[in-house]
VEXMAR-318903 format. One record per atom (N, C-alpha, C, O): residue number from 0; x negated, y, z negated; atom name; chain. Coordinates in nm, 3 decimals, decimal comma. Layout:
% residues N
   num        c1        c2        c3   atome   chaine
   NUM         X         Y         Z      CA        A
...
END
This chain:
% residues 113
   num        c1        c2        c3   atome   chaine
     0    -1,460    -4,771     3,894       N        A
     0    -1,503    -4,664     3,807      CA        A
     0    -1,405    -4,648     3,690       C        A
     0    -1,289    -4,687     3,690       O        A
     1    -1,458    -4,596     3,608       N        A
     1    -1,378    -4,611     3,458      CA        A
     1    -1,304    -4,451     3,503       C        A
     1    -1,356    -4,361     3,569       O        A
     2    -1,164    -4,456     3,441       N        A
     2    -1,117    -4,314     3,427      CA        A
     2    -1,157    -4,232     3,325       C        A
     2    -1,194    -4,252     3,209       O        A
     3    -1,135    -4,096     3,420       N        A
     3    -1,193    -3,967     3,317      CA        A
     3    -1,130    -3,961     3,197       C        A
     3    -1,030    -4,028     3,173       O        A
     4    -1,194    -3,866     3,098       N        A
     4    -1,192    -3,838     2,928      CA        A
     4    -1,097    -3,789     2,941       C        A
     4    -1,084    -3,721     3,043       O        A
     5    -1,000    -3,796     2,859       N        A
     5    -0,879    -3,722     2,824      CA        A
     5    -0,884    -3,595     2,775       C        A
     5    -0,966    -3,596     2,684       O        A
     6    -0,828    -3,461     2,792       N        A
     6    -0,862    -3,390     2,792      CA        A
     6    -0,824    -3,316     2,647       C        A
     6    -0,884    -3,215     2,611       O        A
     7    -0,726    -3,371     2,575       N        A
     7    -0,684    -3,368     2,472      CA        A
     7    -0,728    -3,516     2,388       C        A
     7    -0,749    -3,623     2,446       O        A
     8    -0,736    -3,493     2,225       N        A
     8    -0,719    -3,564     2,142      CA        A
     8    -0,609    -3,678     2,189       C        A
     8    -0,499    -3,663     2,243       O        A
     9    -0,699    -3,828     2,138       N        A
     9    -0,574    -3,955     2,174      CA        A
     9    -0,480    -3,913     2,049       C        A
     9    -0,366    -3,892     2,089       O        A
    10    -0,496    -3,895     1,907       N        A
    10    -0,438    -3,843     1,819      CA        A
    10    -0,371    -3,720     1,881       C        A
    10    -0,417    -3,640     1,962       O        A
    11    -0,207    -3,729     1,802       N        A
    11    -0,204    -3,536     1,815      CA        A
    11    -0,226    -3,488     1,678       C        A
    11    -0,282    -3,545     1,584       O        A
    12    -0,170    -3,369     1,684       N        A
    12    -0,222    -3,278     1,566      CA        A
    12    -0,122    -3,230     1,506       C        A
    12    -0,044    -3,146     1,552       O        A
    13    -0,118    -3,296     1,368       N        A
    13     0,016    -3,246     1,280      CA        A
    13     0,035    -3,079     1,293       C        A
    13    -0,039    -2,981     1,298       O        A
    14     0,191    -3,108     1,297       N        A
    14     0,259    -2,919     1,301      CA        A
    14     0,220    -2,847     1,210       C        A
    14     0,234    -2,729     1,242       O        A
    15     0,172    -2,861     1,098       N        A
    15     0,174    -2,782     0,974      CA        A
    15     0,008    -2,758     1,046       C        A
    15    -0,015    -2,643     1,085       O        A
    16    -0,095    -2,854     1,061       N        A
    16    -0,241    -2,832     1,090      CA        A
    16    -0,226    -2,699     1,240       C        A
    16    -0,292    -2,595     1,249       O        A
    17    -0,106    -2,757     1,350       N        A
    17    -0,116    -2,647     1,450      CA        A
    17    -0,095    -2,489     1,434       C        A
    17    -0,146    -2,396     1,496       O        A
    18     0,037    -2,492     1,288       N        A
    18     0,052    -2,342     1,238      CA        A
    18    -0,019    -2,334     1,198       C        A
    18    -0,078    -2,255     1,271       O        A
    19    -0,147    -2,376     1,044       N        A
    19    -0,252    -2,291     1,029      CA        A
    19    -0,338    -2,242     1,103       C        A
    19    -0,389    -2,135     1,072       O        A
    20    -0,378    -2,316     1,232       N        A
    20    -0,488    -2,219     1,328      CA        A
    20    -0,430    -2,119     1,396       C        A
    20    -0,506    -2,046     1,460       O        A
    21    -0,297    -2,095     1,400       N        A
    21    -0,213    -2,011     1,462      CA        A
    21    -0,253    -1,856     1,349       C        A
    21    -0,283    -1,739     1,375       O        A
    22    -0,237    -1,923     1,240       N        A
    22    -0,222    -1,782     1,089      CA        A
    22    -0,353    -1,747     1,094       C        A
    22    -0,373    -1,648     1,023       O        A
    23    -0,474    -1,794     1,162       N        A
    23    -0,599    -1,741     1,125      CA        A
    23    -0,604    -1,611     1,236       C        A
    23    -0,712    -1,555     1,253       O        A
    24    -0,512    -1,578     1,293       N        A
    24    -0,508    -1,429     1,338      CA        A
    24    -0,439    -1,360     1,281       C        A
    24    -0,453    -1,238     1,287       O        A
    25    -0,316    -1,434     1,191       N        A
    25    -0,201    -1,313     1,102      CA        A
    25    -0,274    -1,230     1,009       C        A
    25    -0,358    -1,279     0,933       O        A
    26    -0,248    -1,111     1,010       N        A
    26    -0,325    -0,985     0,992      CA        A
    26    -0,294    -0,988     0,801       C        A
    26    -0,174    -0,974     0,774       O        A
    27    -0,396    -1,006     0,668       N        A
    27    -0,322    -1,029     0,579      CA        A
    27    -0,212    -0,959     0,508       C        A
    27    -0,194    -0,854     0,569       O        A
    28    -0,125    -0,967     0,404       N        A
    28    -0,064    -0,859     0,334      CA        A
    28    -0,096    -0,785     0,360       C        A
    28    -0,070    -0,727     0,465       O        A
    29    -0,199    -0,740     0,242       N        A
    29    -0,268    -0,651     0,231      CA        A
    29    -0,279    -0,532     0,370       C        A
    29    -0,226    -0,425     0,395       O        A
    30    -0,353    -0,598     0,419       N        A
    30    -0,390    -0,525     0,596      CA        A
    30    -0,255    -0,451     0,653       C        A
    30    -0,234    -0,341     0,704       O        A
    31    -0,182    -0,552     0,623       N        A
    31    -0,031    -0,493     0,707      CA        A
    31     0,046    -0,379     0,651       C        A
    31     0,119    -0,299     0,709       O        A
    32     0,005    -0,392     0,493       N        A
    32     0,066    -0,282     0,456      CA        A
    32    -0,051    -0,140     0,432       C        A
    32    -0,005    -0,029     0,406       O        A
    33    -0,194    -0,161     0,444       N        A
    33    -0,290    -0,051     0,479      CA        A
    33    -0,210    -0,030     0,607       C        A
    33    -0,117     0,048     0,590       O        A
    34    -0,217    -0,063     0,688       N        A
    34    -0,231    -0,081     0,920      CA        A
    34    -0,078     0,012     0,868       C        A
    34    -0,101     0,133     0,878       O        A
    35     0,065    -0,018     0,818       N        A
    35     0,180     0,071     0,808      CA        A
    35     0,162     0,217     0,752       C        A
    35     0,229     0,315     0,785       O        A
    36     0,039     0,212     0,643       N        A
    36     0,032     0,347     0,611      CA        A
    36    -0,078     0,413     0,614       C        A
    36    -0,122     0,491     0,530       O        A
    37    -0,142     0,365     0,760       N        A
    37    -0,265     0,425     0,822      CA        A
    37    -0,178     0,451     0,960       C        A
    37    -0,183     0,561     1,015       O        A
    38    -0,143     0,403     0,983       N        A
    38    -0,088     0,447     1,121      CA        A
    38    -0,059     0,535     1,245       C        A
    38     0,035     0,615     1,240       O        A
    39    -0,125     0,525     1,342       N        A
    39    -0,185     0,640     1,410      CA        A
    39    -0,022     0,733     1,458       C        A
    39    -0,030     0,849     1,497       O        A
    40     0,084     0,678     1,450       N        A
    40     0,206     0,755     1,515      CA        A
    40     0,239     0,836     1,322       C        A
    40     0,328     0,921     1,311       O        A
    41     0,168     0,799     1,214       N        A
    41     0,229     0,873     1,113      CA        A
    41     0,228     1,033     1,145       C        A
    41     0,164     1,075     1,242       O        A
    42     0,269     1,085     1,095       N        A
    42     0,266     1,232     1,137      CA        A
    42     0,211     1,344     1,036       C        A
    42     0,159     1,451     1,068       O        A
    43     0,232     1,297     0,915       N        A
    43     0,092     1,300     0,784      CA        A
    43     0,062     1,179     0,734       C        A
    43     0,082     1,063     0,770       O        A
    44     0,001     1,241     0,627       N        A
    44    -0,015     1,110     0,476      CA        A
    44     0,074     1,060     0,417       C        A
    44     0,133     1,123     0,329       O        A
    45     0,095     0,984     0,436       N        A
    45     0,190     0,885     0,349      CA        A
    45     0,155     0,850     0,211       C        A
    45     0,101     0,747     0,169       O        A
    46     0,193     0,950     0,152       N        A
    46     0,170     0,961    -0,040      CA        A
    46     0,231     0,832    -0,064       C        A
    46     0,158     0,735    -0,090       O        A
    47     0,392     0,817    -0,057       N        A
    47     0,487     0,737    -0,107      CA        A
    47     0,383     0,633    -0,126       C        A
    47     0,356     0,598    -0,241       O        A
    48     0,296     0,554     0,025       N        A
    48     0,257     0,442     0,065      CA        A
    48     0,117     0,430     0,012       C        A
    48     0,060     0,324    -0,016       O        A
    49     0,061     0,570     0,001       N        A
    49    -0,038     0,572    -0,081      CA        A
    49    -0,074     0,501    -0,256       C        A
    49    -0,157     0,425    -0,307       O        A
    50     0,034     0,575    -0,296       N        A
    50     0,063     0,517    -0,423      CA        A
    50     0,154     0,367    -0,481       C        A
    50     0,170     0,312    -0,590       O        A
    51     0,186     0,350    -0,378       N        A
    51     0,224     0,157    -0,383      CA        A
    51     0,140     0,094    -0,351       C        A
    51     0,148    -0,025    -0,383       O        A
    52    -0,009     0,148    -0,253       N        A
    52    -0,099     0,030    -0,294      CA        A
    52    -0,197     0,061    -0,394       C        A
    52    -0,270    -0,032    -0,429       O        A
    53    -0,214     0,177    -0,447       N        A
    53    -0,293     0,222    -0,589      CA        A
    53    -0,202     0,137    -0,680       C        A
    53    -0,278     0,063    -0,744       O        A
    54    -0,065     0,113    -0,717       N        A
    54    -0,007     0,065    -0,818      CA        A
    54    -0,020    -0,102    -0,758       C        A
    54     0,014    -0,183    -0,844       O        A
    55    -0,057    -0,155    -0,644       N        A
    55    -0,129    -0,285    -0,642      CA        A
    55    -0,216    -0,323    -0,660       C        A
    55    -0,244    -0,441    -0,681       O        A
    56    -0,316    -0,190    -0,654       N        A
    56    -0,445    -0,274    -0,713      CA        A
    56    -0,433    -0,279    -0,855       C        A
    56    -0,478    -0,380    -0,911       O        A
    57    -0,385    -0,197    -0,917       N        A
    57    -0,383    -0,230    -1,080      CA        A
    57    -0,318    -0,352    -1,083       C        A
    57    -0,354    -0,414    -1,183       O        A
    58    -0,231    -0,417    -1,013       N        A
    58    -0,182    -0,531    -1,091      CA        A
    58    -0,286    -0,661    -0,965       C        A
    58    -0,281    -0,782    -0,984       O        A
    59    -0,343    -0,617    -0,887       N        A
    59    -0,429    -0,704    -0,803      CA        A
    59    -0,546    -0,820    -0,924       C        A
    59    -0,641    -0,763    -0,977       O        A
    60    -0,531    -0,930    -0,945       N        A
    60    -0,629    -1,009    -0,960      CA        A
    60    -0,740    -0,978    -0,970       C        A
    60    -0,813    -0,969    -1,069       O        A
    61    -0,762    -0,953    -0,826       N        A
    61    -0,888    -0,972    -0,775      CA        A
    61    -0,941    -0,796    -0,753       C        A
    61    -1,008    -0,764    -0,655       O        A
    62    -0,909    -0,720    -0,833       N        A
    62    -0,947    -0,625    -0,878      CA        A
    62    -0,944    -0,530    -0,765       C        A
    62    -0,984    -0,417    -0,791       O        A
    63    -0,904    -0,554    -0,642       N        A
    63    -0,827    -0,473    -0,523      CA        A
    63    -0,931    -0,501    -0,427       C        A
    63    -0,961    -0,405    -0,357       O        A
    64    -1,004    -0,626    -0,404       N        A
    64    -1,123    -0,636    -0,348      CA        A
    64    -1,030    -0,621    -0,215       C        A
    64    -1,039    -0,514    -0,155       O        A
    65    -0,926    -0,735    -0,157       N        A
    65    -0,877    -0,723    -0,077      CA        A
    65    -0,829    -0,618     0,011       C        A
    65    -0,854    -0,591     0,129       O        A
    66    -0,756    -0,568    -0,074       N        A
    66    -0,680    -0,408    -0,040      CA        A
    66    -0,840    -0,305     0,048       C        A
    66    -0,858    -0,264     0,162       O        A
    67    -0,950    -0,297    -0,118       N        A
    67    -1,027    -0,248    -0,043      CA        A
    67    -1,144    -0,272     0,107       C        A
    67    -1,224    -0,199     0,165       O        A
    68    -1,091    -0,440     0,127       N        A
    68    -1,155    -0,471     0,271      CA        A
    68    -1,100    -0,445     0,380       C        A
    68    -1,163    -0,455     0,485       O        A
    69    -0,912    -0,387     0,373       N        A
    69    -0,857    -0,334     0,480      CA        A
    69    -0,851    -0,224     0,514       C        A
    69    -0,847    -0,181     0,629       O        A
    70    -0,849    -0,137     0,361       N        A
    70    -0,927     0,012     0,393      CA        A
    70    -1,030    -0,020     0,489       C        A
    70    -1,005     0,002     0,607       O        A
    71    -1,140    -0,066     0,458       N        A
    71    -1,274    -0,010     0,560      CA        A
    71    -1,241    -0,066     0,701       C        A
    71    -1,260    -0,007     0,807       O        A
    72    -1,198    -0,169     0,688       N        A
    72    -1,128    -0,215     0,777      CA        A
    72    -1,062    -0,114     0,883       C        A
    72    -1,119    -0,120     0,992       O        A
    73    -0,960    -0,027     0,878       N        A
    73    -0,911     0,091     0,908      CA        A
    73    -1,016     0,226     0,939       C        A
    73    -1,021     0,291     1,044       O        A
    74    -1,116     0,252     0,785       N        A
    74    -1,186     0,334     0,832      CA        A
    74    -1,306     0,340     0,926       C        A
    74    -1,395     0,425     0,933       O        A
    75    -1,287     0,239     0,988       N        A
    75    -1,413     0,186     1,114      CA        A
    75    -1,323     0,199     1,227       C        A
    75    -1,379     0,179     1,335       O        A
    76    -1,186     0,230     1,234       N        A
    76    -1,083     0,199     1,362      CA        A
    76    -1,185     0,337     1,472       C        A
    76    -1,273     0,415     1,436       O        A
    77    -1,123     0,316     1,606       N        A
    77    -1,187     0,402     1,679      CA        A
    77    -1,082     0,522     1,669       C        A
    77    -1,125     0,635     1,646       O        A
    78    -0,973     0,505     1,682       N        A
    78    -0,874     0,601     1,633      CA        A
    78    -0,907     0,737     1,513       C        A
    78    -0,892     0,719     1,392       O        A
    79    -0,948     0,850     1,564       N        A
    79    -0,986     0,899     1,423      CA        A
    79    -0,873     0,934     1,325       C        A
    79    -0,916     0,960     1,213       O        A
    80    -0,736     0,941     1,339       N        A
    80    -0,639     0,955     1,206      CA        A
    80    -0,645     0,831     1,162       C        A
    80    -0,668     0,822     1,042       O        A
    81    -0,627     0,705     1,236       N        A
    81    -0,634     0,611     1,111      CA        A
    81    -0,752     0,626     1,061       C        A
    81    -0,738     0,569     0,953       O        A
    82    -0,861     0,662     1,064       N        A
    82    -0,983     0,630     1,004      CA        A
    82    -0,952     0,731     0,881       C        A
    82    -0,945     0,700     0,762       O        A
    83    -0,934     0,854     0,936       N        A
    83    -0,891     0,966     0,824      CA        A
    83    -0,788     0,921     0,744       C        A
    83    -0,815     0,912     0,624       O        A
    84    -0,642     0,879     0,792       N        A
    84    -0,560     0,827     0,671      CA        A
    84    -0,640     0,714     0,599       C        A
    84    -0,619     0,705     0,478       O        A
    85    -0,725     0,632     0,654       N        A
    85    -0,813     0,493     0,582      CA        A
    85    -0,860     0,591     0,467       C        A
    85    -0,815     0,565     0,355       O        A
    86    -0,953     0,711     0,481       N        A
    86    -1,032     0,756     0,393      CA        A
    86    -0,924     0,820     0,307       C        A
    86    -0,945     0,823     0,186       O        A
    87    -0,863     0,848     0,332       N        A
    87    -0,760     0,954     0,249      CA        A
    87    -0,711     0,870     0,167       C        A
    87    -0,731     0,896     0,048       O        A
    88    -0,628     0,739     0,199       N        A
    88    -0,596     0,640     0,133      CA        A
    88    -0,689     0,562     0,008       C        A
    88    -0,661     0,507    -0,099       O        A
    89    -0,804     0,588     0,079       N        A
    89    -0,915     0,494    -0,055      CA        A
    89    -0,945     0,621    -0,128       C        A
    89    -0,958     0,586    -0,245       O        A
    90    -0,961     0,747    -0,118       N        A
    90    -0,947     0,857    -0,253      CA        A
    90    -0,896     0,889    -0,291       C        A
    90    -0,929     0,967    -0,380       O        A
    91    -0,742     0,862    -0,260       N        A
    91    -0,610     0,805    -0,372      CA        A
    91    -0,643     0,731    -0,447       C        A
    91    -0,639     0,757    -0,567       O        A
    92    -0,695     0,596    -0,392       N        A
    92    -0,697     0,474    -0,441      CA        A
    92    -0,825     0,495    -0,583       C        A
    92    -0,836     0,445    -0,695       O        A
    93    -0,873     0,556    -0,535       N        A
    93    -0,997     0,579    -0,675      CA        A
    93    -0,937     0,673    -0,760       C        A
    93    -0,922     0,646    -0,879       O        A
    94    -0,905     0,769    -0,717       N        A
    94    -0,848     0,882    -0,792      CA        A
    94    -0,741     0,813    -0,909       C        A
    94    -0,766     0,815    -1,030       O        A
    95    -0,613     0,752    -0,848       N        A
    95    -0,525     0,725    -0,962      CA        A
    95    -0,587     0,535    -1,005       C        A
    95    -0,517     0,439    -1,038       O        A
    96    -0,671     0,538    -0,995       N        A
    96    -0,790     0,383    -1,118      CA        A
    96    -0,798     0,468    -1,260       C        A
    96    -0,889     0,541    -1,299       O        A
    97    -0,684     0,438    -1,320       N        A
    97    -0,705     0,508    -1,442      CA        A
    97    -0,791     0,421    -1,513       C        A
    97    -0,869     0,461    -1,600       O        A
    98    -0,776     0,269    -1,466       N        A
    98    -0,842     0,150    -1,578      CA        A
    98    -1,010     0,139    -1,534       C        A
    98    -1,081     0,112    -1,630       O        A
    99    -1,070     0,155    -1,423       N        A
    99    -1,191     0,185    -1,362      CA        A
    99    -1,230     0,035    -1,276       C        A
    99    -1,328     0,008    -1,205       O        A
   100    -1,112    -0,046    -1,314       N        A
   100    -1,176    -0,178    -1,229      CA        A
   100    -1,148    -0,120    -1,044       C        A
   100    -1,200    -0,217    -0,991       O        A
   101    -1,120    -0,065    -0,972       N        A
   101    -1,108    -0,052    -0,841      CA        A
   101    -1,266    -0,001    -0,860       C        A
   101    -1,357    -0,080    -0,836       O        A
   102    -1,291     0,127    -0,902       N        A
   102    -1,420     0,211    -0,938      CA        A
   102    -1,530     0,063    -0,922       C        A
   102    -1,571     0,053    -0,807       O        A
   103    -1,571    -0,024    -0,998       N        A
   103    -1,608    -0,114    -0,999      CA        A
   103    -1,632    -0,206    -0,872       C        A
   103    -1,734    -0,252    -0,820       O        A
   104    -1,506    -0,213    -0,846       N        A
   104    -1,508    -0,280    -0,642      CA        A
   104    -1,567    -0,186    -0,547       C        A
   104    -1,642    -0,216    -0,454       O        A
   105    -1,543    -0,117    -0,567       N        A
   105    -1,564     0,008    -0,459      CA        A
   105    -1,798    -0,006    -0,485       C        A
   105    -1,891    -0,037    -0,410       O        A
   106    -1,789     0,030    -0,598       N        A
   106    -1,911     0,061    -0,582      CA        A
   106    -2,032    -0,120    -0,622       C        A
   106    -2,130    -0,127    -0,697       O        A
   107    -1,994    -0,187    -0,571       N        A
   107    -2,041    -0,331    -0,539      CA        A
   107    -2,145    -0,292    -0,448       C        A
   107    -2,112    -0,197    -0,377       O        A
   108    -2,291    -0,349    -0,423       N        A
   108    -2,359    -0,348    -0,329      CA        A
   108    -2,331    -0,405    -0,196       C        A
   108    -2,374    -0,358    -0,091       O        A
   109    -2,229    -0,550    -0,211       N        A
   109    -2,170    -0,594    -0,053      CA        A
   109    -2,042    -0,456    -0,030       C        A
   109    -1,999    -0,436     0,083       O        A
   110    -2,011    -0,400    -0,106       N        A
   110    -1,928    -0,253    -0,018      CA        A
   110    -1,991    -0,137     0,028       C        A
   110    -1,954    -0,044     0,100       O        A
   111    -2,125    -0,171    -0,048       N        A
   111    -2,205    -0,028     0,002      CA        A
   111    -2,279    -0,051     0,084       C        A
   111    -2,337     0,047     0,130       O        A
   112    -2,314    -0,185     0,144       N        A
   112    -2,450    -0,197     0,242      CA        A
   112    -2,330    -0,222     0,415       C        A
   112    -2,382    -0,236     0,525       O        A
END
C-alpha cells in the first residue's frame, strides 16, 4: 500500500507569508486607538482622545473612512459604554469636520444601510 498524504505542504511556507496570516487578526491602527478611547474600564469620555482622532481624520487620506469603520465597529459592541463612548466619539468626530469631508463619509449609503 502506498503511504498516507502528508499532512502538511511538501513545500514550507516562507516566514514573512506565515506573519501575514498571523496580522489578519491584528486589530488595525485605527481600531486600537478607537478600542483605547472607547474603553469599557474608562471612567468618562475621553475628550483628549476624542480630539486626536477628529485631528486624524482631517489629515486621513481616505477621508476617515477607516477611523469611521471602527467607530461602528465599537458602536455595535454588546458592552453599552463602549457603544455610548463609540457614539459620543463619532459626534465629536462630526462636530469638529470643519472641512465637511468626514460629513461626506459618514453619510455614504454603504454607512447608512
Amino acid at each position: 500500500p502506498s503511504p498516507p498524504p502528508a499532512p502538511w505542504p511538501k513545500t514550507p511556507i516562507h516566514p514573512r507569508k506565515a506573519m501575514s496570516m498571523f496580522n489578519l487578526f491584528k486589530p488595525s491602527p485605527q481600531q486600537v486607538k478607537v478600542n483605547e478611547a472607547t474603553d469599557t474600564h474608562n471612567l468618562d469620555d475621553d475628550w483628549k482622545a476624542y480630539l486626536q482622532i477628529s485631528d486624524e481624520i482631517r489629515i486621513a487620506p481616505d477621508g476617515g473612512k477607516k477611523i469611521l469603520k471602527a467607530i461602528l465597529k465599537n458602536a455595535q459592541n454588546k458592552d453599552q459604554r463602549v457603544a455610548c463612548f463609540a457614539l459620543t466619539l463619532l459626534g465629536s468626530c462630526v462636530a469638529n469636520d470643519d472641512i465637511g469631508r468626514f460629513h461626506d463619509v459618514v453619510a455614504t449609503e454603504e454607512t447608512m444601510s
